[in-house]
C-alpha positions in Angstrom: 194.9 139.2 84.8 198.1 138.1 86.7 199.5 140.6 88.7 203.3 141.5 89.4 204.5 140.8 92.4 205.8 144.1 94.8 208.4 142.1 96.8 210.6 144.1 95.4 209.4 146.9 97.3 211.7 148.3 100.1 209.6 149.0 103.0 209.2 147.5 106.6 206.3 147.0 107.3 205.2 147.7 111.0 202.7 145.1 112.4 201.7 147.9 114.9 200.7 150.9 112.1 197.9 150.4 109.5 198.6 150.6 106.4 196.5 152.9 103.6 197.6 152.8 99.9 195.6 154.7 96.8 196.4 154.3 93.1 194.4 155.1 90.0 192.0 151.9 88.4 193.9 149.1 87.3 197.2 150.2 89.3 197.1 147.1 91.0 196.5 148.8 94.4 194.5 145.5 95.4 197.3 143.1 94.5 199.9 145.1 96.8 197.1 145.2 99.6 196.6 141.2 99.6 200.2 140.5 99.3 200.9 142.8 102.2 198.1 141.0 104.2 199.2 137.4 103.4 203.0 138.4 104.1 202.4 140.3 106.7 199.0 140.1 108.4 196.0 142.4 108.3 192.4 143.1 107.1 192.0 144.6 103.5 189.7 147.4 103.6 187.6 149.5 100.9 188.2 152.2 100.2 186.6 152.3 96.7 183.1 154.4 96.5 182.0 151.6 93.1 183.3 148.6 94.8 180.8 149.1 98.0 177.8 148.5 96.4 176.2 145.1 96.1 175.8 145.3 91.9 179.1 145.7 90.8 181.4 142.7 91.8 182.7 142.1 87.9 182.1 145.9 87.1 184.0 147.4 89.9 187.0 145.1 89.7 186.6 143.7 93.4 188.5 141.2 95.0 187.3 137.8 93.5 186.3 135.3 95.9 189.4 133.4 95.4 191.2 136.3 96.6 188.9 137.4 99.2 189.8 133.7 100.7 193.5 134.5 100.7 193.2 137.1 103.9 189.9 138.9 105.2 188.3 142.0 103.2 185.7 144.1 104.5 183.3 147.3 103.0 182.9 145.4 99.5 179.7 144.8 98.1 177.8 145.6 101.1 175.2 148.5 100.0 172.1 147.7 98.1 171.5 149.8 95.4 169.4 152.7 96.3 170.8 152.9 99.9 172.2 156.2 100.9 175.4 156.3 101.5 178.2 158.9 101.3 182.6 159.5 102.4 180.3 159.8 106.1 178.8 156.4 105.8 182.3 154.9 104.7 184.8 156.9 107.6 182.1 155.6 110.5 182.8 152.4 109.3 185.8 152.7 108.7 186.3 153.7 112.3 185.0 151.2 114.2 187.5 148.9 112.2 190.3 151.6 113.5 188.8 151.8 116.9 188.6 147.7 117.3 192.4 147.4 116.0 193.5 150.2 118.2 192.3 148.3 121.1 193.6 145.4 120.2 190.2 143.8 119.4 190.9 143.8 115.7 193.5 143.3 112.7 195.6 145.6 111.6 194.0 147.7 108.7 195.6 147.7 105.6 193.0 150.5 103.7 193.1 150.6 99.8 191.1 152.2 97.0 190.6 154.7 94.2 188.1 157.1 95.8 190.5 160.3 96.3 187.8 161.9 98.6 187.6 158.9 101.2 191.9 159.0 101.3 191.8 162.5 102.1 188.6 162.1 104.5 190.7 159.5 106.6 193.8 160.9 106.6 192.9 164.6 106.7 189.5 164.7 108.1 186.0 165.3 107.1 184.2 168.1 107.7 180.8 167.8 110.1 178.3 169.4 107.9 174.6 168.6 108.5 172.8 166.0 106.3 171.2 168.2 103.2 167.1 167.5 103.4 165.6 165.8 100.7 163.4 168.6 99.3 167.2 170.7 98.2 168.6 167.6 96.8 165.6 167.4 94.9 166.1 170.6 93.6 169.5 170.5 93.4 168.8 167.3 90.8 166.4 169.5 89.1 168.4 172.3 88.5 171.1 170.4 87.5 169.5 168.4 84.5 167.7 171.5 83.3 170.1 174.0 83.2 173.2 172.6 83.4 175.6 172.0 86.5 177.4 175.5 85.9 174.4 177.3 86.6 174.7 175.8 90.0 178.4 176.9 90.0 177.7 180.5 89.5 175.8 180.6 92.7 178.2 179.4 95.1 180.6 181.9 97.2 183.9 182.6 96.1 186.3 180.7 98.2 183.9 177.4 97.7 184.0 178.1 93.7 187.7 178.2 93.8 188.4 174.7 95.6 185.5 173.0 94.0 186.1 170.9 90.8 184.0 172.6 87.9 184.2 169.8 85.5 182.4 167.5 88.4 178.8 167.9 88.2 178.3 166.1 91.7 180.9 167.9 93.5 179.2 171.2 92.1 175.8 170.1 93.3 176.9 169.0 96.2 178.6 172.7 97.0 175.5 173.8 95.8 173.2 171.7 98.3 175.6 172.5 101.5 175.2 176.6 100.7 171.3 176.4 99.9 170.8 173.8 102.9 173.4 175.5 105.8 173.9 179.3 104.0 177.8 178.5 104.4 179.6 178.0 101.9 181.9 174.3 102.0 185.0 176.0 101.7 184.4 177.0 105.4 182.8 174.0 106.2 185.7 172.2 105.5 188.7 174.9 106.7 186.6 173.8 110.2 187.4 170.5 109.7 188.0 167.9 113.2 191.2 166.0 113.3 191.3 163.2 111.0 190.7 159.7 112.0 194.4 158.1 110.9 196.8 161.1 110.3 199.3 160.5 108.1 201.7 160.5 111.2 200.1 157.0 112.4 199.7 154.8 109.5 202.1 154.0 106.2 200.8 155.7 103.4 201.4 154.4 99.8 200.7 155.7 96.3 201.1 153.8 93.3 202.3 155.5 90.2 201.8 154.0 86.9 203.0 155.1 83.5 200.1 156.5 81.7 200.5 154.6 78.8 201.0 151.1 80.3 198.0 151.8 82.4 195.7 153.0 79.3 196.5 149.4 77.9 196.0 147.7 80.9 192.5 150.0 81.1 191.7 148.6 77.8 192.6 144.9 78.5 190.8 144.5 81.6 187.6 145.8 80.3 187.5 143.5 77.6 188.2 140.4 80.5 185.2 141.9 82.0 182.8 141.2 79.3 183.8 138.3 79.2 183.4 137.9 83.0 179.8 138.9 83.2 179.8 142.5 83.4 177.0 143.1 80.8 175.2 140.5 82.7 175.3 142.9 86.0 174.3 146.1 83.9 171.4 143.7 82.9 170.5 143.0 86.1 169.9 146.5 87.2 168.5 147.8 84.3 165.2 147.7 85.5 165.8 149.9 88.1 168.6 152.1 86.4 168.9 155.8 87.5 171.3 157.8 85.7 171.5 159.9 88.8 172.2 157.2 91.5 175.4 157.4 93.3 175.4 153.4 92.6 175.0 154.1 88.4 178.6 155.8 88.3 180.1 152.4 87.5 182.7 152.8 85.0 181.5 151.0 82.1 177.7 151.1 83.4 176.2 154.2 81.3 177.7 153.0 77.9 176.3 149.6 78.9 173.3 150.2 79.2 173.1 152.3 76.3 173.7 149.6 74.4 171.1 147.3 76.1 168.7 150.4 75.4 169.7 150.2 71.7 171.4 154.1 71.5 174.4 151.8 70.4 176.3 148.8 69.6 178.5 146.6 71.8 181.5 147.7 70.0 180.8 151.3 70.6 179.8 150.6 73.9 183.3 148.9 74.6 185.1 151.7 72.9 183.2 154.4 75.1 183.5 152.5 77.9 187.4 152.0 77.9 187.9 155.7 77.0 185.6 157.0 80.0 187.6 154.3 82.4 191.1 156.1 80.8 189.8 159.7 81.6 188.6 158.9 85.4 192.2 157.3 85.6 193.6 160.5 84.6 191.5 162.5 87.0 192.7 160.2 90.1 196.6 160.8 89.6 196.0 164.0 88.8 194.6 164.1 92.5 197.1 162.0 94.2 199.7 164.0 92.5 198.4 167.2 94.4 196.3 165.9 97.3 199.4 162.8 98.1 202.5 164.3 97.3 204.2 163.8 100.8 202.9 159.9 100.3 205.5 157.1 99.9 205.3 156.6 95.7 205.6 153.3 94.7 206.5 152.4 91.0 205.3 148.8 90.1 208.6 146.3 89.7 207.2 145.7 86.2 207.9 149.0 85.2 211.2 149.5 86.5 
């Protein structure tokens, strides 16, 4: 899918500040990031929770290897299914690329990606709460596929139920897990949150913004280019070891694949699903950047001006 260029974009970019840029799925948030690295120098770097693990390369839309060869990219593809890994896992790497640039060991970053929560956790900081053992995860998974994840949100304390999002069963579980595992609540875990690794005082922060419309077709059209790029191949692959559950298993397109492989469907209705749940998590991330980014710089693509 050719991209449009941004050159029409007014900015200056400053050599010495990183660079950190968000935009829903198919915004072309990776484009801009290559563009500015090729133009202007830099490392790409992930900040897309699908795009880290090892499975998805044709699933999770990740730089191609043609592209990766146009200017370096780290934190893609680099998590084996079944690994642990969280926002945590991603900022400590993420700082030791920030910590290597700032003394002038490393390229400058230029940090891009869908994943609202890792944005927020660089630019705003992440709150230090202790691992959650295995045994209340355990339950927590139990709970939640018995009864429902808002049976888990009517335990939680007040503030936490008011900042969480309800119509997320992970984010409820995961309030869930931090009160039964610390007996704090997350809201005050996270109003005792550290200073954030790259304030928004130290870095240029982008947004894309994308007409919904345009962006549903593009949604659409991209999907189909990865059927035909192998993506049912990679659901394939992992179908032997497929857990609903798994952190890696939230691949847009993933679930509605394999119920196809399963036989619950056809490929058509599989396609159809699969485009409408990669419309809807589109949705969900600008309505986040709209309220989590609004002092960001908004960029509107040059082919929608």
């Amino acid at each position: 899918m050719k991209e449009a260029s941004f050159v029409a974009i007014d900015l200056k970019f400053n050599s010495a500040r990183p660079i950190v840029i968000g935009g829903a799925t198919a915004s072309g948030k990776s484009a801009l990031a290559l563009q500015i690295a090729r133009d202007h120098g830099g490392v790409v770097v992930n900040a897309d929770a699908l795009q880290v693990w090892s499975c998805w390369r044709v699933l999770s839309a990740r730089p191609s290897a043609e592209e990766s060869a146009q200017a370096p990219h780290l934190l893609y593809g680099h998590i084996t299914p079944g690994a642990d890994y969280s926002v945590g896992h991603w900022l400590r790497e993420v700082s030791q690329i920030v910590e290597e640039w700032r003394a002038g060991d490393g390229a400058r970053p230029i940090i891009v990606g869908g994943t609202g929560l890792y944005l927020s956790a660089l630019t705003q900081g992440l709150a230090q709460i202790p691992p959650t053992p295995a045994a209340i995860r355990d339950a927590g998974d139990k709970l939640r596929h018995e009864d429902g994840h808002n049976a888990m949100f009517a335990q939680l304390d007040a503030p936490t139920a008011a900042r969480v999002d309800r119509a997320n069963p992970m984010r409820v579980q995961r309030a869930w897990e931090v009160l039964q595992a610390t007996g704090r609540g997350l809201a005050a875990w996270q109003d005792d949150t550290p200073p954030p690794l790259l304030p928004l005082t130290e870095c240029d922060a982008l947004v894309i913004e994308a007409q919904r419309d345009w962006l549903a077709q593009r949604i659409d059209h991209r999907f189909d280019l990865m059927l035909e790029g192998g993506a049912l191949e990679e659901v394939r692959a992992v179908q032997p070891m497929w857990d609903s559950s798994a952190l890696w298993a939230k691949a847009i397109g993933a679930p509605e694949l394999i119920d196809y492989l399963q036989g619950s469907c056809d490929l058509a209705q599989a396609r159809s699903r699969a485009q409408a749940a990669s419309r809807q998590y589109a949705k969900r991330q600008r309505t986040w950047f709209r309220s989590r980014m609004s002092t960001w710089h908004k960029i509107m693509r040059p082919d929608q001006e």
